[in-house]
C-alpha positions as CSV (number, residue, x, y, z in Angstrom):
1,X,120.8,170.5,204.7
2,X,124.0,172.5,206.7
3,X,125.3,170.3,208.7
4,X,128.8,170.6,210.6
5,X,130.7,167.6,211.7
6,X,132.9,168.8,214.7
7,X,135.9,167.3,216.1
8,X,136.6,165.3,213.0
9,X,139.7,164.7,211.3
10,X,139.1,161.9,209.2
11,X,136.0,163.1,207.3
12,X,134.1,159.8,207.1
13,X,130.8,161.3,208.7
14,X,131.3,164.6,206.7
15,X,131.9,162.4,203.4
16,X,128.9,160.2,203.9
17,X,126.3,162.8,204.6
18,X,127.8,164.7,201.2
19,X,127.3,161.4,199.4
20,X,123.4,161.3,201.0
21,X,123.6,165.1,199.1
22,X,124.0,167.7,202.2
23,X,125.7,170.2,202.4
24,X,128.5,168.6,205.1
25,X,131.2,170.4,206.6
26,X,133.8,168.8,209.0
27,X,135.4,171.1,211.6
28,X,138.6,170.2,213.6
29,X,141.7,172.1,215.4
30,X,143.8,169.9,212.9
31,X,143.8,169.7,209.3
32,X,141.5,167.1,207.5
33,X,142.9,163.9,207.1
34,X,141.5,164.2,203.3
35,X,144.6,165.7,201.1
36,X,142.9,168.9,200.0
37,X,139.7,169.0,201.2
38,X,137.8,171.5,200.7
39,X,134.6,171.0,202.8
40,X,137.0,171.4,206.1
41,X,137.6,174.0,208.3
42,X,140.6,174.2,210.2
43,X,139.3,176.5,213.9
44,X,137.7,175.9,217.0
45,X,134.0,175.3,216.2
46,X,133.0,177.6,218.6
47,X,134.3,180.1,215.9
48,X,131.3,179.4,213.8
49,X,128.1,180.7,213.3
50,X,125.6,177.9,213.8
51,X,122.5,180.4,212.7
52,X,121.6,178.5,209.8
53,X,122.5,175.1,210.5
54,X,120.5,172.1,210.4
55,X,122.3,169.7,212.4
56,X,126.1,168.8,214.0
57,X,127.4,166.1,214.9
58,X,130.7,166.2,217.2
59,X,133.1,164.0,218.6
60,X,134.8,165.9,221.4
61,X,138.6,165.1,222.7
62,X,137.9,162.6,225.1
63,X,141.4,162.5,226.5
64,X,140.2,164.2,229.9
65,X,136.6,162.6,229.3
66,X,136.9,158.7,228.4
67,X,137.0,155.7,231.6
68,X,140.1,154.6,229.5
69,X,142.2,157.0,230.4
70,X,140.6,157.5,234.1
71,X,144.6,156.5,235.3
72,X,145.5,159.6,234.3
73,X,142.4,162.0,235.4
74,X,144.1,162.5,238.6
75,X,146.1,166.6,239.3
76,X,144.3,167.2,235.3
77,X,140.8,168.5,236.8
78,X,141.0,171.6,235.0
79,X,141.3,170.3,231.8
80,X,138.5,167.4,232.8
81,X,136.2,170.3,233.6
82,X,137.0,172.1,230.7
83,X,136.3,169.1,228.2
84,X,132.7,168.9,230.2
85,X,131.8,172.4,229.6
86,X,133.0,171.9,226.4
87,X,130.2,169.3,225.4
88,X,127.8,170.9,227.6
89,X,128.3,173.8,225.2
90,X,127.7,172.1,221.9
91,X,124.3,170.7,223.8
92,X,123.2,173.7,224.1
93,X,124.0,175.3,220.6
94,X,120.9,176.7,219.3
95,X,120.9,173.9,215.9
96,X,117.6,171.3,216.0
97,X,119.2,168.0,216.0
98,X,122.6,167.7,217.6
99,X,124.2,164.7,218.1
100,X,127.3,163.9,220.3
101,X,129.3,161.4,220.4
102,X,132.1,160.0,223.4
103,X,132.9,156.8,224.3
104,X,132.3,155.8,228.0
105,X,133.5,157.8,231.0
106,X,133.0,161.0,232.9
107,X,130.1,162.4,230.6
108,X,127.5,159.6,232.4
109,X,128.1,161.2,235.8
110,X,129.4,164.7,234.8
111,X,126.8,165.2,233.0
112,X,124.0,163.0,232.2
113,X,123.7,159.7,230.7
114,X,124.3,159.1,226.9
115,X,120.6,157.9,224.7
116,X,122.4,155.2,223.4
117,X,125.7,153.5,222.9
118,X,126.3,151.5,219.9
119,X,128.9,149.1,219.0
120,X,130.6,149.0,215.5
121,X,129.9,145.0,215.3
122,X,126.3,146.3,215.2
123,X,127.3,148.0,212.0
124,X,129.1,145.8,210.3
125,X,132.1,145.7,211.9
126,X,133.6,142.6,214.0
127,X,134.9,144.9,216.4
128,X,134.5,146.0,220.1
129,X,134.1,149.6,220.6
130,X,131.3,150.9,223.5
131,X,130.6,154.6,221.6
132,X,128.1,156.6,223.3
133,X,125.5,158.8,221.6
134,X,123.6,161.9,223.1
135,X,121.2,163.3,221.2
136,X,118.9,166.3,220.4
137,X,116.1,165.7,218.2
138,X,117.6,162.9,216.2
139,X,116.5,159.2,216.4
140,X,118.2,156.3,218.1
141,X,120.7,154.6,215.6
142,X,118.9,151.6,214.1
143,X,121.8,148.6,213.5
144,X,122.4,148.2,210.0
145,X,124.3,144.6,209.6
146,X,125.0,142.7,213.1
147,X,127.7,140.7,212.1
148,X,129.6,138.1,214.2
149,X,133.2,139.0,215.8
150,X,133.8,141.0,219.2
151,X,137.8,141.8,218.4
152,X,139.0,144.9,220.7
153,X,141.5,146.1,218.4
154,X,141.1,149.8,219.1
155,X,141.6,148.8,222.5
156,X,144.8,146.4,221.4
157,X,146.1,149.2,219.1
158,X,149.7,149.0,219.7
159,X,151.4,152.5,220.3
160,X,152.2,154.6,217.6
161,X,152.4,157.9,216.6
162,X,149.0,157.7,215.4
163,X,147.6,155.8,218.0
164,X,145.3,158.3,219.4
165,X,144.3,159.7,215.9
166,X,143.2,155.5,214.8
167,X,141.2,155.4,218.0
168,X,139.2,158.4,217.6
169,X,138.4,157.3,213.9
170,X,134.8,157.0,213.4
171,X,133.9,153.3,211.8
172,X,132.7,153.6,208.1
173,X,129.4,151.3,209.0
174,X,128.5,153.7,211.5
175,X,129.4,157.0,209.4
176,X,126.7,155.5,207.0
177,X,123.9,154.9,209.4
178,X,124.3,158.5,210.8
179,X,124.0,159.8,207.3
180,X,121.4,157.9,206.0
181,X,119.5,157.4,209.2
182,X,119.9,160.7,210.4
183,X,120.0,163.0,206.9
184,X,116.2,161.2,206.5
185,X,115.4,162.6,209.4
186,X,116.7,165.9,208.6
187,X,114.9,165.4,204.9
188,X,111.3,164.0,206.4
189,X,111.3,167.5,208.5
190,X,111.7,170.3,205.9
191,X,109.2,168.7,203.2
192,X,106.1,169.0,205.4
């Protein structure tokens, strides 16, 4: 399958769908956090022809989107509405299964309510992390190992130059349950 992972720096949803045996690429205004990685383009994703592809999954910039940074919303409308239309755009690319992921804020009201929202502890993760999913003809995310521990440390993340980069990293138990959960999907559909 062609699928593009947008808005995604670190590669681990790209790298996990590759390992399933798809033909992943990861997309992101900054360079992959993978040294040398070739399935990674470095452009807007609206630069890319979607014509043939099976599925993306982004992860928009939720600086002007998530209730975490809501402090800070007020005299940066613009760039709010901007981030909406944004999404609202990759929703309505013309792929069958799209999946978009932001944790929770102005999307709910902006826009519409996410299909889910996970939490990595549900994927074997101790942590705390309210990540929500809307989706376009994908499934729901089935848990994979509920594990005990509800430890906020994105939220506690101490400031750093990286900072915003760790947040936005997707959790490796959850980068596996999109690709095998999801590439099944994708698989199940072009054998009948």
């Amino acid at each position: 399958m062609k699928i593009i992972v947008a808005c995604e720096e670190w590669g681990r949803v790209k790298t996990a769908l590759r390992a399933k045996g798809h033909n992943a690429y990861s997309c992101d205004l900054k360079p992959s956090q993978i040294p040398g990685d070739p399935y990674h383009f470095q452009c807007d994703m609206r630069a890319l022809d979607y014509s043939r592809i099976d599925m993306v999954i982004a992860f928009p910039d939720c600086t002007y989107l998530a209730v975490s940074g809501a402090r800070w919303w007020k005299g940066r409308e613009k760039e709010q509405q901007e981030a909406i239309e944004f999404v609202k755009w990759i929703a309505n690319l013309s792929v069958p299964r799209i999946a978009i992921e932001n944790p929770i804020g102005k999307l709910s009201t902006a826009w519409r309510k996410p299909d889910q929202i996970v939490q990595p502890w549900m994927f074997g993760h101790g942590e705390v992390k309210a990540t929500c999913l809307w989706l376009k003809g994908l499934p729901l995310l089935k848990p994979t190992n509920i594990v005990e521990g509800r430890y906020p440390r994105v939220h506690l993340e101490p400031p750093s130059l990286m900072r915003r980069s760790n947040r936005a990293r997707t959790y490796q138990g959850i980068a596996n349950a999109m690709a095998e959960q999801w590439g099944k999907e994708v698989e199940s559909d072009i054998e009948l």
